[in-house]
Steps between C-alpha positions, in 0.01 A plus 500: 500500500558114584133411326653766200814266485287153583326553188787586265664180618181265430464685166882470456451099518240525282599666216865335545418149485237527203851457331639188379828390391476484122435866509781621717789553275198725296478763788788517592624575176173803530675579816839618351576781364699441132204295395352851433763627300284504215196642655723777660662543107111557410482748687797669421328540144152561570652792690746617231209504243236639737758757678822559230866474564585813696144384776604139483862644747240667734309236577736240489658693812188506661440165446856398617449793827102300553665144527739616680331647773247244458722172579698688806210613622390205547880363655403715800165411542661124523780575743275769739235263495651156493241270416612170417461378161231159503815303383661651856207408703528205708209468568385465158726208415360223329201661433567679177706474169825630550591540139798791587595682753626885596654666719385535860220734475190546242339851583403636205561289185757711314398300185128602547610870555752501174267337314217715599675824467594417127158382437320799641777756326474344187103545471497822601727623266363247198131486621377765232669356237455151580165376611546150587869526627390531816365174547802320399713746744301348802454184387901452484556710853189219686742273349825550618322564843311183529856351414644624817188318682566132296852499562442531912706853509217765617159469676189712303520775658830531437435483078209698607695799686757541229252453221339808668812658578617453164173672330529802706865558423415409075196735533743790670770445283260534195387808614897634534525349199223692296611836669850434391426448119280798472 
């Protein structure tokens, strides 16, 4: 487990300092959540059009029930595990951009897991109707995750674990989702 954790630190410091300071303010605007507002408004109407009014209530709940368990999910998984966030680490000081900082402990990336689940859900439900959606889905979700890694707030395999925890819960919640409507 140490070489496991060895590695995620070197490519941590990698991937963290490829940053630079003119681009900062960029993701960590990618990092927070209002800057979406319009995205998450798309969606709101590609599933209204795609799925009608009366749907539109279902699925909203299961979208608000996904996140939900999604982001405290991954509050226990911080707290019963307690790894320190990079930005927490002293032995990683000075050796990394520390752009922002969280709260104690990084396991999983909540962010990667919201953003995951809501990328996952939203192609399963869309995928047949929209070809290409998918692509932009992901693209945003790798986004927001590699966000968490700039800023100095989560190792990879933390973005990594709750990307993957994330997918499974979209991909479940689809299915609920699908069995619910019909």
């Amino acid at each position: 487990m140490n070489d496991v954790l060895e590695i995620d630190r070197s490519v941590f410091l990698f991937l963290n300092n490829l940053g630079d300071a003119p681009f900062d303010s960029f993701w960590i605007l990618v990092s927070k959540t209002f800057i979406w507002i319009p995205l998450y408004i798309s969606f709101l109407y590609l599933l209204k059009v795609n799925f009608g009014w009366r749907n539109l209530i279902f699925i909203l709940v299961f979208i608000a029930l996904g996140v939900t368990i999604s982001d405290q999910l991954a509050n226990v998984f911080k707290y019963g595990i307690a790894r320190p966030r990079p930005c927490h680490e002293p032995s990683l000081e000075g050796l990394f951009r520390e752009v922002k900082c969280g709260g104690a402990y990084g396991f999983y990336s909540a962010h990667a897991s919201n953003t995951f689940f809501i990328a996952t859900y939203m192609w399963l439900l869309l995928k047949h109707r929209l070809k290409s959606y998918g692509l932009i889905l992901f693209l945003w979700a790798l986004c927001v995750a590699y966000s968490r890694i700039y800023l100095g707030v989560h190792y990879p395999l933390d973005v990594v674990y709750g990307a993957l925890v994330g997918t499974l819960l979209g991909g479940l919640f689809s299915v609920l989702t699908r069995r619910t409507l019909k």
